[in-house]
Every structure is written in C-alpha cells, then in structure tokens.
Residue, then its C-alpha position, 0 to 999 in steps of 0.5 A: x869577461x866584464x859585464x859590461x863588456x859581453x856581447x849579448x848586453x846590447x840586445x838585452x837592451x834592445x828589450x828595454x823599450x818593450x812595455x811589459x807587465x809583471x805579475x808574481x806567482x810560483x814563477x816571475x811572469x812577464x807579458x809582452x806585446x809579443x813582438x820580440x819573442x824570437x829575441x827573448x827565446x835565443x837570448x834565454x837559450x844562450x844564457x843557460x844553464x838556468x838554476x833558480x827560477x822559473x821564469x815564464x816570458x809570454x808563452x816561453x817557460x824558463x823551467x829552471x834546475x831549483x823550483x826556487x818558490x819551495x823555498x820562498x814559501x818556506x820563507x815566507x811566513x817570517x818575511x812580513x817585516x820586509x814592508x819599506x825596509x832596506x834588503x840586500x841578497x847575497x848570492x843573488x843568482x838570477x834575482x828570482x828571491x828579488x823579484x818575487x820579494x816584491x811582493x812585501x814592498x820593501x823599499x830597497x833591493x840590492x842584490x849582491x852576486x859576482x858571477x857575469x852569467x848570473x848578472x846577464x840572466x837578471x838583465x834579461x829579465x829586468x829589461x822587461x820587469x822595469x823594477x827598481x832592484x839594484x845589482x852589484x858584481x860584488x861579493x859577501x866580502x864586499x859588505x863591510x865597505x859598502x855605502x849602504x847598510x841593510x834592515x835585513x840581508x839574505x843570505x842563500x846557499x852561500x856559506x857552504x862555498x866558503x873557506x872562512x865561514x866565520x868571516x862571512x858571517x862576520x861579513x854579514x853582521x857588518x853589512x846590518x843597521x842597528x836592529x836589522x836581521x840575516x836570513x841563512x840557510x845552509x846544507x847542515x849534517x845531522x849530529x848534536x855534538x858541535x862538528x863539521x863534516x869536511x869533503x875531501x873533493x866533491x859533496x854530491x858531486x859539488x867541488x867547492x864545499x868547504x863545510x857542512x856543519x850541524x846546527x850546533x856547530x853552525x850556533x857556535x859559528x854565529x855567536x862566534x861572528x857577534x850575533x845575539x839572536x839565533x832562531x831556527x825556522x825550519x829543516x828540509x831534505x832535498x828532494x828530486x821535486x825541488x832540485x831536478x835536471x830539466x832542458x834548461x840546464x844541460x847538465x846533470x842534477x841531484x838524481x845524479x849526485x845520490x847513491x843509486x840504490x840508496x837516496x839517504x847517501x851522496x855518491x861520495x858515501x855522505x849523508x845526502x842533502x838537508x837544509x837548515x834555515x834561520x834567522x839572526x840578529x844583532 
C-alpha cells in the first residue's frame, strides 16, 4: 500500500489543528491540550512495532525498542557544525535524529526512508511537532538525482542491509555539496586485516545483512567511493540498555539474538554486535 493511500492518514490529519509544543530531551516531547489523547493512544498503538525513539505525547510514553539518545549523544560532540547547513538523513526511521537535530538549527532537513510505516509513524508525530522537517519515500539510491544537494548527510544503520556497499557509498558521496560530510555508522567485526564477515542466513537473527566489515575494510570501502576524509569517532558494543525488547514492539530483541550462556556470540556463532561510527569527507 501507498502512503498516501493508508487509512490511518486521515486521522493523522485530524492532529494537525491540535496547538502542541515541543521540547527536545532524551525523548521528542509533545504536549497538548489533551483533548484527542484516546486518538493519539489508538493510533501509536496501530503503528507498532516502534523501534527508534522514545517519544512521550503528554502522559503516553512511546518507549520504544532502541534508546536511539545513546547514539545521538555519542554524536553529539561533532554535530556543532549543523547550525544553518542543509542535512539529509537516509534510513530515517521514524525522524527520531531529525527532531532532536533541531536542536542545532539547521536550515533544512529531509529525511530519506521508503518504508510506509516508518513515514506514518513521522506523520503522527509531525502533526503535533508542526516542524518544517521534510520526508521523502525515497531510498539511498535516490540521492544522485535528487533536486537538492546536502552540507551533511547521516547515514545510520543502513549499509549493513546492503548488497552493494560500495555504490551506496558512492550514492552518498553523490548526494554532497562541495565541502560537505557524511555521518556513518555501521555494525564492523573486530580484525586488522581488510575483511568482511558474510552471514550465510541470519546476523543476530537479522536476515538482510550483507556485510559487516572491519574498520580497515570499511576505510577501503570508502576510499574506493572518492571519499578523501576517513575520521573515526567512536567504537561501541551493543548492549541490552540501548536495544531491549519493550511493549512497543511485539517482538523479540537482542537478549533474544545472543547466545545464552555466552553474550560475546550471536545465536548464529559470530561475534555479537559492535559499531563503529565516522565521518567523511570529499
């Protein structure tokens, strides 16, 4: 189904005449005047699973899968260069990043993300922020001929789920300005020789990973796409704290992808999951 065809769309509208005010902590924050909480409640309960977040509407907390700020704060100290540039976020999910990059005051955002129940999520809760964030149903590969070309893109959890990382990286580099950067991250393996680990079915029992690279290979990756500027920010392991099963989700989560007795594996034998984050430039 189209976004613009699903039926909840209409009474995601139906917010939009609510006057709201927004206030930006660990969680996106909305309150209202409280008079269409019941609405606001059934449709956040329809949309689930919920995955980046939270989100708190009044007294209703979205208490989503990913405490998505333990990322944006690792972030955040490389983020004061956002003031009046133009961003794009690819793989945007839910807009989480997007609203709390508010924040530093850019002077555009679009977020880039195909999938419809992430769009109506972004919806709900854009009918009552009332920013100026833009959404395209569009995907990485859409970047090279899109109008608009970006100071900095972020790109988050997404090359992972990719067959070509190379082009998407190429992808990336295409949708820059002169001068602009890329914000990456991506689950990496730990090794100093120039390899990739390739799941033959599932990586903690996620089905469309392609390649986990080490951060060498991931360099190569890079350099390989016409990017000059390789900087590495940070490493981080994922833990039970930032990605854990909660009501909002219906579904099982990492304490369910890692080995039982042994937290270091995924169920499937490999290393469990660690990120590495960088930045890019041309």
């Amino acid at each position: 189904m189209q976004f613009q065809d699903h039926p909840l769309l209409s009474k995601i509208n139906l917010l939009r005449k609510l006057q709201c005010s927004l206030k930006l902590t660990q969680s996106v924050e909305i309150s209202s005047d409280g008079s269409m909480g019941d609405l606001i409640e059934e449709l956040a309960l329809a949309l689930k699973p919920w995955r980046k977040g939270p989100f708190k509407i009044d007294a209703l907390f979205i208490d989503s899968e990913w405490q998505s700020f333990i990322k944006f704060d690792l972030l955040r100290p490389f983020m004061d260069a956002l003031g009046g540039k133009i961003i794009a976020d690819v793989g945007c999910n839910n807009g989480y990043y997007m609203f709390k990059m508010l924040e530093f005051n850019p002077a555009k955002i679009v977020g880039f993300d195909p999938n419809v129940q992430y769009r109506l999520q972004f919806e709900l809760i854009n009918a009552l922020a009332k920013t100026s964030i833009e959404y395209e149903s569009l995907g990485v590969e859409d970047l090279p001929g899109f109008a608009l070309k970006f100071d900095v893109i972020f790109c988050l959890g997404v090359i992972y789920h990719r067959s070509d990382p190379v082009k998407t990286l190429k992808n990336l580099k295409a949708g820059l300005r002169r001068g602009g950067s890329v914000f990456l991250d991506t689950m990496y393996i730990e090794d100093e020789r120039e390899i990739a680990l390739v799941p033959k079915k599932t990586y903690s029992k996620i089905p469309n990973i392609h390649f986990i690279p080490s951060i060498p290979a991931l360099k190569n990756w890079c350099e390989r796409a016409g990017f000059k500027k390789f900087e590495l920010l940070a490493t981080k392991k994922t833990d039970k704290n930032e990605q854990r099963k909660t009501a909002w989700i219906d579904s099982y989560s990492l304490e369910n992808f890692l080995k039982p007795n042994d937290e270091n594996l995924t169920c499937e034998g490999y290393e469990s999951p660690k990120r590495v984050y960088v930045r890019l430039g041309i």
